[in-house]
C-alpha positions in Angstrom: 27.1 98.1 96.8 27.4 101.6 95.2 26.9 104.8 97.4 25.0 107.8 96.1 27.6 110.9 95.9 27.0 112.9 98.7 26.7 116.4 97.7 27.5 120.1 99.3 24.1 121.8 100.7 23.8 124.8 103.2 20.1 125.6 104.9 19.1 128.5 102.5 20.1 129.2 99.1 18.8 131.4 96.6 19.8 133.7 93.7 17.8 137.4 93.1 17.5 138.2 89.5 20.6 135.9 88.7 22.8 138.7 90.0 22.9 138.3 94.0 23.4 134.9 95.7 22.4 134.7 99.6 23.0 131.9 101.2 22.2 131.7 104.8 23.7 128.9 107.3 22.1 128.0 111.2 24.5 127.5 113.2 23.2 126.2 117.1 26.5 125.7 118.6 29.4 128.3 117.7 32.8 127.0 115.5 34.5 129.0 113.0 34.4 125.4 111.0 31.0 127.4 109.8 33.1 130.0 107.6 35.0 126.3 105.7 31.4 125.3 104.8 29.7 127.8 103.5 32.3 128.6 101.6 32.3 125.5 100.0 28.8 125.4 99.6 29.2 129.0 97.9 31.8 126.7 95.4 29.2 124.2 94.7 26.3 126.9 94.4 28.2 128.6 91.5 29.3 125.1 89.7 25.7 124.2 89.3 24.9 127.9 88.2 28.0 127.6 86.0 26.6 123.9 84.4 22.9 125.2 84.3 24.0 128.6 82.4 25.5 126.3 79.8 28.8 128.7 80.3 32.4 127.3 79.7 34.8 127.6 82.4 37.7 126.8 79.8 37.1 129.1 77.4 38.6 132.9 77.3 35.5 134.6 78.2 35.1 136.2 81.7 32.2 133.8 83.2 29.1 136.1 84.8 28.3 134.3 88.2 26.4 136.2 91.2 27.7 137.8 93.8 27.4 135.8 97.0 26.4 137.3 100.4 27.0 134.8 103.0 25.1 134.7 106.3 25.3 132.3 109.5 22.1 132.7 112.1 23.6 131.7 115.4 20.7 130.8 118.1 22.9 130.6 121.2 23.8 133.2 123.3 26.2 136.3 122.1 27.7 136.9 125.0 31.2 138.1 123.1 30.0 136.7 119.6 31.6 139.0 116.5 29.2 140.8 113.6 31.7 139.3 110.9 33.9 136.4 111.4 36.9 136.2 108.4 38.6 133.2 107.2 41.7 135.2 107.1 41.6 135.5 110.7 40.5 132.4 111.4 42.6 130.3 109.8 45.4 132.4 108.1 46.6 134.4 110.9 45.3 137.8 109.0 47.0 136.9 106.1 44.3 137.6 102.9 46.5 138.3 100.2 45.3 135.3 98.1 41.7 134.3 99.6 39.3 135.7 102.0 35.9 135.1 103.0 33.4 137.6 105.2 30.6 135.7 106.9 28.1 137.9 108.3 27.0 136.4 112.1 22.7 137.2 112.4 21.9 136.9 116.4 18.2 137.9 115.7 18.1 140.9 118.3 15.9 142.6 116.4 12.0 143.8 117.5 9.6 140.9 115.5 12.0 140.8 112.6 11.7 137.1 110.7 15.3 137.0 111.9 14.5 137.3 115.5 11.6 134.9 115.1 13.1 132.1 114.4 15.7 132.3 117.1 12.9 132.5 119.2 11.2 129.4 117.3 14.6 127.8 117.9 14.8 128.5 121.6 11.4 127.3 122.4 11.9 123.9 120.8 14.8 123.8 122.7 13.3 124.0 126.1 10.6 121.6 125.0 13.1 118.9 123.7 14.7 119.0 127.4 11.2 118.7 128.8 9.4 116.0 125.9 12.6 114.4 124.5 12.9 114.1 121.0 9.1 113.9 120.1 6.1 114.6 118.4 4.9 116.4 122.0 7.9 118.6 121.9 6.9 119.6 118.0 3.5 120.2 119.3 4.5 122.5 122.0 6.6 124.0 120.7 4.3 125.1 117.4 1.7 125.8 120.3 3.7 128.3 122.0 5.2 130.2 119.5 1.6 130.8 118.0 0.8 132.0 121.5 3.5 134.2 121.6 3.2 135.5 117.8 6.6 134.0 116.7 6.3 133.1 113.5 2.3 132.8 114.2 0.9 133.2 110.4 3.8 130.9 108.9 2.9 128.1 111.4 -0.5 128.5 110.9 -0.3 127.9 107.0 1.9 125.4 107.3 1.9 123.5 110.4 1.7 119.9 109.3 4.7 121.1 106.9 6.8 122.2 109.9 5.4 118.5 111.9 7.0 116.5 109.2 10.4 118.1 108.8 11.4 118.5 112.4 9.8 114.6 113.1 12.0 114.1 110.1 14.7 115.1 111.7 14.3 113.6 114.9 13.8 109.8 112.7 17.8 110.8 110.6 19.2 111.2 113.8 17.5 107.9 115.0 18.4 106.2 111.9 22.0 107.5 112.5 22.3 106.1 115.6 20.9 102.7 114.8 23.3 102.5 111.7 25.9 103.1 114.3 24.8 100.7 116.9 24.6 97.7 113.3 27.9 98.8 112.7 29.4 97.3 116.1 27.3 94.0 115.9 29.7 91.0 116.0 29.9 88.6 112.9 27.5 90.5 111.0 27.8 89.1 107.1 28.3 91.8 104.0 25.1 89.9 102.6 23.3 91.3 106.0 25.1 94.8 105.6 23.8 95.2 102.2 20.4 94.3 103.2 20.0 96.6 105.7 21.7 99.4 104.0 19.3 98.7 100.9 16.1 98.9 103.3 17.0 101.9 104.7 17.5 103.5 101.3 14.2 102.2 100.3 12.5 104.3 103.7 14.5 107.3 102.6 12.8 106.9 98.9 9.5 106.7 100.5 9.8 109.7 103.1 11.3 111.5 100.2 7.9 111.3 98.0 5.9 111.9 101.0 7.7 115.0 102.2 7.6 116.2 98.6 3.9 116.4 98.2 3.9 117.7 101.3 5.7 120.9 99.7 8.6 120.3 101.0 11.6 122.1 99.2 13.8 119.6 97.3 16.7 120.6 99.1 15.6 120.4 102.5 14.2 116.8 102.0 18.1 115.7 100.5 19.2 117.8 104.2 16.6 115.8 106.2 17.3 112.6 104.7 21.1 113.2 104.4 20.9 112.1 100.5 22.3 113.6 97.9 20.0 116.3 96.1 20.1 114.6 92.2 19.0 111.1 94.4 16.3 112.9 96.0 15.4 114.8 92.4 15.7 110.9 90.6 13.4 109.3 93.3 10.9 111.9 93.5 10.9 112.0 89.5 10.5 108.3 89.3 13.6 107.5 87.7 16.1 106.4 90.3 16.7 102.9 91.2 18.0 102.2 95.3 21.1 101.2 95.0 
C-alpha cells in the first residue's frame, strides 16, 4: 500500500506583491517546538515559490525569494509570555552566528482588532467544548455567542455554514485519529483488513475534500483538516487522483 507524502503546512500563508511572506501559526498550548515549525514551513513556502518562479537554485544567479515575517497567535493566557521568542535562545544557548530565527508571539490584547477577535472566538469555543463536548451544539454556541458579543460578528455571519464545516471537520480527524489508533491495537488483524480499512478512510477523506471545496474552503485548510497532503487534496479535488 503506497502513502501520500505528507507535506509541511502552517495555518496562514501568504505572499504581498511577491516581495513580503507572512505566515502566521496558532498556537493553543505554549512550546518553543512552534519556532522548529514554522521555520520549516518558511523552508517549504520558499521551495514551492522557488519551483513555481521557474528559478534555478544551482545556477550562479542570486535567487529573489520574499522576505518572511513569521507570527505565532497564542490563545492562552500571557501571564509571563515573551513578545519575540528566538531559536538562538531556545535551542542554541544564544549562540546565532550561523542561523537565527525571530518569531513574533500575537496575544490579541488589543481593543476589537481581528487579532483580539479571534482569541476571543477561540476562548468561547473553548468553554463550550467543556460544556457540549466535541459537537455540533458547541459549534453552534459558540457561533451564537460571539455574534452576540460582536466577535468576529460580520465574518460569521457571511460565512457561518463555512465555519460549521471546518471545525465539525476537525472534531471528525481527531475521531478518525482515534479510531485508527484503537484498529491499530486489534489482535490478529490481517494486512488484507489493514489495507481495506486504510483505503476506506482515504475514500471519506476524498469525498469531505470535494465537499469542503465547494464549500469555499481554502485548499490548504481542507489538506490541514483532513491531515493529507496539499497536491493529494489539489489531485482529488481536480479529478485526477486515484486513492491509493
Amino acid at each position: 500500500m503506497n502513502r501520500e507524502r505528507k507535506q509541511e503546512y502552517n495555518d496562514l500563508g501568504m505572499t504581498v506583491r511577491e516581495k513580503l511572506l507572512l505566515m502566521l501559526e496558532a498556537q493553543a498550548s505554549w512550546t518553543k517546538n512552534i519556532i522548529i515549525r514554522i521555520f520549516l514551513y518558511l523552508a517549504h513556502t520558499w521551495n514551492e515559490y522557488i519551483e513555481s518562479t521557474k528559478q534555478n537554485r544551482y545556477g550562479s544567479k542570486k535567487l529573489s525569494i520574499p522576505r518572511p515575517e513569521l507570527y505565532v497567535i497564542y490563545v492562552g493566557d500571557r501571564k509571563t509570555r515573551p513578545e519575540w521568542i528566538r531559536l538562538s535562545e531556545e535551542f542554541f544557548e544564544g549562540n546565532k552566528e550561523f542561523l537565527e530565527v525571530n518569531v513574533k508571539v500575537l496575544y490579541g490584547e488589543g481593543k476589537g482588532d481581528i487579532i483580539s477577535q479571534y482569541v476571543d472566538f477561540t476562548k468561547v469555543y473553548n468553554e463550550q467544548v467543556k460544556l457540549h463536548g466535541k459537537t455540533r451544539e458547541a459549534v453552534l454556541e459558540t457561533i451564537r455567542i460571539c455574534k452576540d458579543r460582536n466577535v468576529l460578528s460580520e465574518y460569521l455571519s457571511g460565512r457561518e455554514k463555512e465555519v460549521i464545516n471546518i471545525m465539525m471537520g476537525l472534531f471528525d480527524q481527531e475521531k478518525a485519529v482515534e479510531q485508527f489508533g484503537n484498529e491499530k491495537k486489534e489482535e490478529g488483524r490481517t494486512e488484507g483488513r489493514a489495507e481495506g480499512h486504510a483505503e476506506g478512510k482515504l475514500e471519506g477523506k476524498k469525498e469531505a475534500a470535494i465537499n469542503m471545496k465547494a464549500e469555499g474552503l481554502p485548499e490548504g485548510m481542507i489538506a490541514k483538516v483532513l491531515d493529507v497532503g496539499l497536491s493529494i487534496v489539489q489531485e482529488w479535488i481536480s479529478g485526477t487522483a486515484v486513492v491509493r
